[in-house]
C-alpha positions in Angstrom: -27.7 41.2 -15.4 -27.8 40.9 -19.1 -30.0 43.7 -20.7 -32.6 42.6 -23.4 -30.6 43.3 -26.2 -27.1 42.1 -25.4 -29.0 39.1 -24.8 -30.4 39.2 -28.6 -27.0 39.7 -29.8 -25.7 36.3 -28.0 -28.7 34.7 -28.9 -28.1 35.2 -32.8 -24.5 34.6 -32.3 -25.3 31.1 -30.8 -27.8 30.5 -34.0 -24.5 32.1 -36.1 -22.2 29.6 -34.8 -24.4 26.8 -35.2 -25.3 27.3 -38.6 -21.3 27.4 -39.2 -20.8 24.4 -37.4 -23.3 22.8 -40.2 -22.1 24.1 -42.3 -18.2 23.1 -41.6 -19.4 19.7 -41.1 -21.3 19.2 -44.5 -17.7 20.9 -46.4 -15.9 18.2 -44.6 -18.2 15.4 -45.3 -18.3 16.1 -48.9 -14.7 16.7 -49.0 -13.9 13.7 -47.6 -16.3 11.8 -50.2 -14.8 13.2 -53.1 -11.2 12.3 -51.9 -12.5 8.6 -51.3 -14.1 8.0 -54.6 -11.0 7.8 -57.6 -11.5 10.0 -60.1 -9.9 8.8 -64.1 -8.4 10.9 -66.4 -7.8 12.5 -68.6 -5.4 9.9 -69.5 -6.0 6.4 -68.4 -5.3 2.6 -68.8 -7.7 0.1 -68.8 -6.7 -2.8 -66.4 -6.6 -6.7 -66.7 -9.6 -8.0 -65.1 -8.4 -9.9 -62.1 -10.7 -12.6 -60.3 -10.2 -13.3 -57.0 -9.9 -17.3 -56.1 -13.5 -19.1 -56.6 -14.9 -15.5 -58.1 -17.0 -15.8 -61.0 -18.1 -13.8 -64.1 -20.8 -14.8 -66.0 -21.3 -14.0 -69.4 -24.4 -13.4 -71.6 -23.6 -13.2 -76.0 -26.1 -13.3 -78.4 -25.6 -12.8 -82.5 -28.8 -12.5 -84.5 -29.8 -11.8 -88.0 -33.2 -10.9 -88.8 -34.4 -10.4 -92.2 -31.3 -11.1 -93.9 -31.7 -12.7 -97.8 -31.1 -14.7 -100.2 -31.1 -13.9 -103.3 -30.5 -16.1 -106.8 -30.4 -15.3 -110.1 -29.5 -16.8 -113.7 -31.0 -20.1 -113.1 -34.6 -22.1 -112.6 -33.7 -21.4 -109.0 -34.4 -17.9 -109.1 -35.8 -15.9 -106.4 -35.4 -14.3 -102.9 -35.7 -16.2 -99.9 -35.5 -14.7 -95.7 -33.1 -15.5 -93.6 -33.0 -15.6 -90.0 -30.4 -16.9 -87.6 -29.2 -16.5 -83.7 -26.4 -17.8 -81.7 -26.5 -17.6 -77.6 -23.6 -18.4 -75.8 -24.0 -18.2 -72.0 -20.9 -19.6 -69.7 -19.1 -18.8 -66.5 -15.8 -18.3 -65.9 -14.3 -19.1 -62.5 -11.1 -17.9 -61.4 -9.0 -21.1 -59.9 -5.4 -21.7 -58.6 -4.0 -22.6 -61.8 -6.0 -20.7 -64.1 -10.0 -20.2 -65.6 -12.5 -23.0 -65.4 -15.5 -22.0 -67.8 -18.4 -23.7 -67.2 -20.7 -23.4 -70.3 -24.6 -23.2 -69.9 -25.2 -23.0 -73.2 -23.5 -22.4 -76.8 -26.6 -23.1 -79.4 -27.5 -21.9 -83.0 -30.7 -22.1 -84.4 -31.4 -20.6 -88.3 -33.9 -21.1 -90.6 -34.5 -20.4 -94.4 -38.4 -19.5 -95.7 -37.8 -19.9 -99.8 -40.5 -20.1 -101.3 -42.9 -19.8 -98.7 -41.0 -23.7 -97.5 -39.3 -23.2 -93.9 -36.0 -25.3 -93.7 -35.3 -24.9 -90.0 -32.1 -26.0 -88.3 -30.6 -26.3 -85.1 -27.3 -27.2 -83.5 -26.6 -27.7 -79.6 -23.9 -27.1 -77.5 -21.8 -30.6 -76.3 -19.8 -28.5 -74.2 -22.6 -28.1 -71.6 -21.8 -30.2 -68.5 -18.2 -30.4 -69.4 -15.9 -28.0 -67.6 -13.0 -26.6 -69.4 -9.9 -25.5 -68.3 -7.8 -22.8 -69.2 -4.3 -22.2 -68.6 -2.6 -18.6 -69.4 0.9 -18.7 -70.7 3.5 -16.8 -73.0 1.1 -17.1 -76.2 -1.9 -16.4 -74.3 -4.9 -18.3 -73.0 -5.0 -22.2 -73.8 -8.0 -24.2 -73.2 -9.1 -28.0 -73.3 -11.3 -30.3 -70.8 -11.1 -30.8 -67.8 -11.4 -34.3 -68.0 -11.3 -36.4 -71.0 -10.6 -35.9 -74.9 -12.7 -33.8 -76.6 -14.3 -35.0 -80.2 -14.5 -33.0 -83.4 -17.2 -31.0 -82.4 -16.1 -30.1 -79.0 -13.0 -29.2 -80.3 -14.1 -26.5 -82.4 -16.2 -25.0 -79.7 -13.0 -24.8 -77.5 -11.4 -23.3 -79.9 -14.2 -20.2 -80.6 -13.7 -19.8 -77.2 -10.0 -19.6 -76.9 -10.3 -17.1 -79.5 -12.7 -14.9 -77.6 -10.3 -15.5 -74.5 -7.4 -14.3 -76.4 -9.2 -11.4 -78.6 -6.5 -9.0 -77.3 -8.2 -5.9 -78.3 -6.8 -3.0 -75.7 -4.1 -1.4 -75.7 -2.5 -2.2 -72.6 -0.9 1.4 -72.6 -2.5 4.9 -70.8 -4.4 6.5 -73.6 -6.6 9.7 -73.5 -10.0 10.1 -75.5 -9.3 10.4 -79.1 -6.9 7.9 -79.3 -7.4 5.0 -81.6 -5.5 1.3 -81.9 -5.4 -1.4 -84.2 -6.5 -5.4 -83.5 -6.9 -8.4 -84.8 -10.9 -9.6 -84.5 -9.3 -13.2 -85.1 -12.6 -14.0 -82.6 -15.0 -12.6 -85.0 -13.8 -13.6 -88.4 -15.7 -17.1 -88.2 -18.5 -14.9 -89.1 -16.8 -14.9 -92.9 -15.1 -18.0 -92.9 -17.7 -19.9 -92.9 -18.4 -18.3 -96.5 -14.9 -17.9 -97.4 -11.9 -19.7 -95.5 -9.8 -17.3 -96.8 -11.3 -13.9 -95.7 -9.8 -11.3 -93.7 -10.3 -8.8 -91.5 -9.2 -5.9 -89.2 -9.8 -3.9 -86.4 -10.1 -0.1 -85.1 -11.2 0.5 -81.6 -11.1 4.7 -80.4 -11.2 6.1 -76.5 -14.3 8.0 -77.2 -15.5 9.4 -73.5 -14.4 8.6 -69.7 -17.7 9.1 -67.3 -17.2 8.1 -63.6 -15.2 5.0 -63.6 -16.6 4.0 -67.0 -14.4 3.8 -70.7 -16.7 4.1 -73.8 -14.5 2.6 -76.8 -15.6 2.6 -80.0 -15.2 -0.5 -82.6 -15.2 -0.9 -86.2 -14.5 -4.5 -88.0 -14.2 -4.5 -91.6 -13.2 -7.3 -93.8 -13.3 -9.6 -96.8 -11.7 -11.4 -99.4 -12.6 -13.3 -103.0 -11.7 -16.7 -104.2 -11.9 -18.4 -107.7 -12.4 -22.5 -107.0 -10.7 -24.7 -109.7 -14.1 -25.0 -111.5 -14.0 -21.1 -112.4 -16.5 -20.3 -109.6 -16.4 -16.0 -107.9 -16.6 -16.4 -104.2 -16.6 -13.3 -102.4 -17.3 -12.0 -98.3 -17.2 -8.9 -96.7 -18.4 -7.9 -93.4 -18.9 -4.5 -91.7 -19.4 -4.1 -88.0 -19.5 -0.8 -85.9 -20.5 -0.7 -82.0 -19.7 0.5 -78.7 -18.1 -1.1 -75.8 -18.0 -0.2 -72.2 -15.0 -1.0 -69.3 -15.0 -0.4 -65.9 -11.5 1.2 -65.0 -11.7 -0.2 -61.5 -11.9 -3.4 -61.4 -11.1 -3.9 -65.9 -14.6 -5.8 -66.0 -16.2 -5.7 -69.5 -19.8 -4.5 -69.2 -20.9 -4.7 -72.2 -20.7 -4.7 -76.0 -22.9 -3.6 -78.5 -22.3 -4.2 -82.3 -24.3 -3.6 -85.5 -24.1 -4.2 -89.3 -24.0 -6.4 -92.0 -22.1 -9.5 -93.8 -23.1 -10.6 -97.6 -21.1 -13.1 -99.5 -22.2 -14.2 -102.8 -21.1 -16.9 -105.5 -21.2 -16.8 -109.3 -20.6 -19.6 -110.9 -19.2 -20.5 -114.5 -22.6 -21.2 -115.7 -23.7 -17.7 -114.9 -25.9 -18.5 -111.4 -25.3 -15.8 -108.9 -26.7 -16.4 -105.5 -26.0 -13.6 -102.7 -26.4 -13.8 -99.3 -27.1 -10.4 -97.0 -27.6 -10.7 -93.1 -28.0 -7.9 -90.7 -26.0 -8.7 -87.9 -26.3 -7.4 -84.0 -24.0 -8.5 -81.3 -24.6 -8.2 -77.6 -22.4 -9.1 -74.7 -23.5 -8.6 -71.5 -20.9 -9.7 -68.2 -21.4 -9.7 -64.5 -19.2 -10.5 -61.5 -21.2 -13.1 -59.2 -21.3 -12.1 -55.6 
């Protein structure tokens, strides 16, 4: 017979062991989690997105400039006038056997001028929208057109904004570690300035600035400009300064999303001494999502 107290003592050693037995199995449950989920860094590399066959990404952009001016001087046209503009570009890209098919949803500006107290609205749609276009990758990069048909003037140029977002080539495509910084080319930004000056130029500097989870934060900074005298005597001058963030997933090299701010101005002076100067505050969003 078992006397009262050596039965205590197997009692709490049965509570003892079962408490370690918890105990064992919760260390081994969270070990095994942390040896499933992929830890990054402190050096990394930043993957191609790759698409499955028939996956899709869709893609939500938006540029807008509120309050931006106008300003004239030197003539009977003198004053300041608001400016306010916005461009939304929404489109899927599906992955396909050959290449990319984008399907665009929509690719519309709409600005309008108040001078005066006078609104001159305008408005421009996409004609993209029901026509798929197809893109191809090869040695110089991505190469798009329609799927079917010739595309006219206008379509054109859309295809070709968008071939220069496909191809905006801005990582590194090397491991880095945060503090490291890389040049690029923001050839799929610069339309912002050539619209006011064909000959404007600008550069890029993106920097690793934190690895959290499976998530890159990169800085970005665009600056750029140029001047141009026409044969009349006529100052044209751009510039345009952009700083934002951008995050990448370092699993699957999906770009969540962007975030820019700043301003471009471009002005004109012309021989008879009329200045007029343009100032918009510019924000950039990009927002991209893998379709399930």
């Amino acid at each position: 017979m078992i006397s009262p107290k050596a039965h205590d003592t197997l009692y709490k050693m049965k509570i003892a062991f079962k408490s370690f037995c918890a105990g064992l199995v919760t260390c081994m449950l969270f070990a095994l989690s942390m040896s499933c989920k992929k830890t990054y860094g402190p050096i990394v590399e930043i993957p191609e997105l790759k698409l499955k066959e028939g996956q899709t990404v869709r893609t939500i952009m938006e540029t807008i400039t509120e309050k931006g001016t106008m300003t004239i001087v030197g003539s009977d046209q003198a004053g300041v006038g608001e400016l306010f503009m916005q461009k939304v570009r929404i489109f899927e890209q599906t992955k396909t056997k050959t290449g990319i098919r984008y399907d665009i949803q929509q690719n519309d500006s709409a600005a309008n001028l108040r001078w005066k107290n006078l609104d001159t609205p305008s408005e421009t749609k996409s004609e993209l929208v029901g026509r798929p276009v197809d893109a191809v990758k090869g040695k110089d990069g991505w190469k798009l057109h329609l799927a079917e048909g010739s595309p006219n003037a206008k379509q054109q140029e859309e295809i070709a904004a968008f071939q220069a977002y496909a191809n905006r080539g801005w990582l590194p495509m090397k491991p880095i570690k945060v503090g490291d910084s890389w040049s690029f080319n923001p050839k799929f930004i610069s339309h912002i300035i050539h619209q006011d000056l064909a000959n404007a130029d600008a550069t890029g500097v993106m920097t690793l600035k934190a690895i959290e989870g499976d998530k890159a934060a990169i800085s970005i900074k665009i600056v750029g400009g140029g001047s141009s005298v026409d044969d009349k005597g006529s100052v044209s001058k751009a510039q345009v300064d952009l700083l934002g963030t951008v995050i990448y997933s370092l699993e699957s090299g999906l770009e969540i999303g962007l975030n820019m701010k700043g301003y471009v101005t471009s002005g004109i002076q012309h021989s008879n001494g009329e200045i007029k100067a343009v100032k918009l505050p510019i924000t950039i969003t990009d927002r991209k999502k893998i379709l399930d």
